[in-house]
C-alpha positions in Angstrom: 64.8 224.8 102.2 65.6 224.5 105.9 64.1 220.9 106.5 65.8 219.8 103.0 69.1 221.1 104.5 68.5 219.7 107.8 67.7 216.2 105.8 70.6 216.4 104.0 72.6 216.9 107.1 71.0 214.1 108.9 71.7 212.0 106.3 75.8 212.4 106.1 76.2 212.2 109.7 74.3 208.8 109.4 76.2 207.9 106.4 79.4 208.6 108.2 78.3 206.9 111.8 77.8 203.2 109.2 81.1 203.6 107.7 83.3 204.5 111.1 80.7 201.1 112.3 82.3 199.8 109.4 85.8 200.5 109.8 86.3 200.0 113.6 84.6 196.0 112.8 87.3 196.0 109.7 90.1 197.1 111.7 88.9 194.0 114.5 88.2 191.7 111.8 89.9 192.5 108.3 88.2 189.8 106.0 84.6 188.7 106.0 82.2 186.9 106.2 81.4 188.8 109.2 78.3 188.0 111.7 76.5 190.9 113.5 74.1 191.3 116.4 72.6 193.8 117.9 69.5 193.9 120.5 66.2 195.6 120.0 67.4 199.3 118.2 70.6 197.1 117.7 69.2 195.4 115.1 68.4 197.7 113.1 71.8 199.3 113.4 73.2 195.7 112.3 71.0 195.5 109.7 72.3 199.2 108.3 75.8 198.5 109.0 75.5 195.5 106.7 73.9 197.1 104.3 77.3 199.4 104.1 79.4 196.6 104.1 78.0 194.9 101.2 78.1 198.0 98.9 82.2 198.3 99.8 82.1 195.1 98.7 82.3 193.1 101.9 80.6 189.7 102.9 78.0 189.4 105.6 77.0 185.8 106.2 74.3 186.6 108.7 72.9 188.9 111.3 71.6 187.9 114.6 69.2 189.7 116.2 67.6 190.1 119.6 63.8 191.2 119.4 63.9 193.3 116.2 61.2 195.1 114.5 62.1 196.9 110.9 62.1 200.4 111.9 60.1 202.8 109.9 57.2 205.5 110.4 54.2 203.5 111.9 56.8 201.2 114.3 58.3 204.1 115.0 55.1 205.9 116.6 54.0 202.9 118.2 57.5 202.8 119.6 56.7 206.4 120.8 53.3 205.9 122.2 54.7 202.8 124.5 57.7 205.1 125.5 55.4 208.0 126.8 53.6 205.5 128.1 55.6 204.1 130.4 57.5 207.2 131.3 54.2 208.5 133.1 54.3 205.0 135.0 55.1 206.1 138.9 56.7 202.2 139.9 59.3 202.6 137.3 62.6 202.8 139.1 65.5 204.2 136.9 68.9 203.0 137.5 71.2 205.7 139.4 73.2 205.8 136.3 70.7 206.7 133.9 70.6 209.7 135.1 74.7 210.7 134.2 75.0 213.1 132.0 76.9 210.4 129.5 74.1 208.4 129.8 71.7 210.9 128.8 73.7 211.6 125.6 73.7 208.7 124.1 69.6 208.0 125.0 69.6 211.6 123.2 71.2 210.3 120.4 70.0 206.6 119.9 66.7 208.5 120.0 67.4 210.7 117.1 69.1 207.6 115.0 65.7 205.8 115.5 63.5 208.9 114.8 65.0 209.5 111.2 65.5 205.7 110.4 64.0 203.7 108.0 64.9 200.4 107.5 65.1 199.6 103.8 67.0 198.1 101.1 68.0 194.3 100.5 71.3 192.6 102.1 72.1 189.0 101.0 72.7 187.8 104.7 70.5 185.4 106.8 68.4 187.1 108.9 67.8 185.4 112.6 65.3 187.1 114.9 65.3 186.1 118.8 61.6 187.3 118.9 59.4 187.8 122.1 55.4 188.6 121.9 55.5 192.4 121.7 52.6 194.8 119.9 55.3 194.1 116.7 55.4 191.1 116.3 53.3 190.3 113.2 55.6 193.5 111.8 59.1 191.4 112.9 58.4 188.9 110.1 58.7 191.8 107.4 62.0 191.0 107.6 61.8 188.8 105.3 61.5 191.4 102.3 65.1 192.4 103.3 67.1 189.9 102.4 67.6 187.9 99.8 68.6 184.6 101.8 66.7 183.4 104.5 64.7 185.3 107.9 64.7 182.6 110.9 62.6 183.5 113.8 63.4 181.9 117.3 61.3 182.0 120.0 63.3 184.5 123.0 62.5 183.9 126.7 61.2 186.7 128.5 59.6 190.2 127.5 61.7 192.8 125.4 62.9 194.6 128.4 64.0 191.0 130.0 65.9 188.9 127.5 69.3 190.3 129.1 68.2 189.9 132.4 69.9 187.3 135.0 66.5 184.9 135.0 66.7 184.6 131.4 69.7 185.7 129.7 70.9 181.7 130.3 68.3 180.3 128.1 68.9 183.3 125.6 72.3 182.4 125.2 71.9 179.4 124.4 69.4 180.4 121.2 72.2 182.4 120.1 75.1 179.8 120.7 72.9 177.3 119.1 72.5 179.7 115.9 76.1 180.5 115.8 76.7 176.8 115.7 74.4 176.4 112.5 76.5 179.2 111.0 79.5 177.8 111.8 78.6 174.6 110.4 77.4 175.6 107.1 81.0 177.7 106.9 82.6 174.9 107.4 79.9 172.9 104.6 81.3 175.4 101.7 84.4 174.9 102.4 84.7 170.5 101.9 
């Protein structure tokens, strides 16, 4: 009964995290179609934000995302296994502000999303994935069982840790500025 309650629970606050997602964009942006993005774990969250804008009856043309994997049970333990791995790696050097307390919240907490996601469901959005050769990347093109318009893979410059990174985050850009363009065009298609 516990772990049903404890589901339940876990469910609600996740329900309620999408919809304040979902009214901060609104109050931004008040009419659709919207474009999201998100980065790695962002993805997902863009994907599940979607997914609650569609059932209030919003339009979500596309979502962009930056190396994203469908989250579920077997990404997320070879998500886990990587992480412990490179936590015993000595050379790592963590950035002094990793280590704030904030800072350690909100790993806490993007942590616990991830644990009890699953990424499922259909959105009618396109689907573009800025993908990089990762152990997950046969399981990024799953993705395309998600939506019910089109999954575009891009080839991303760098590793996953690097796409943002000042010796690649120029070429990057200019993937997403280049998709961005193709959605802009097709807008502006449907409307002549």
């Amino acid at each position: 009964m516990q772990h049903v309650m404890t589901l339940m629970k876990c469910k609600n606050d996740h329900d309620e995290m999408l919809n304040e997602y979902v009214d901060q964009i609104t109050n931004i942006q008040s009419e659709g179609p919207y474009v999201l993005f998100g980065y790695s774990g962002g993805g997902n969250l863009a994907f599940e934000v979607a997914k609650t804008m569609e059932q209030r009856g919003m339009q979500v043309s596309d979502i962009i995302m930056l190396d994203t994997t469908p989250w579920n049970k077997e990404v997320q333990e070879i998500a886990s296994t990587i992480l412990a791995e490179a936590a015993n790696l000595a050379h790592l050097d963590a950035l002094e502000w990793t280590a704030t307390p904030y800072a350690q919240n909100k790993r806490t907490k993007f942590l616990m999303y991830m644990e009890n996601l699953t990424n499922s469901g259909l959105v009618e959005a396109n689907i573009h994935n800025i993908v990089v050769d990762t152990v997950t990347r046969l399981l990024k093109k799953k993705w395309i069982n998600t939506t019910s318009k089109a999954y575009i893979e891009y080839n991303g410059i760098g590793t996953h840790d690097e796409l943002l990174n000042p010796e690649y985050i120029q070429e990057n850009v200019e993937i997403i500025k280049q998709i961005l363009n193709k959605i802009k065009d097709k807008a502006f298609e449907e409307m002549v």
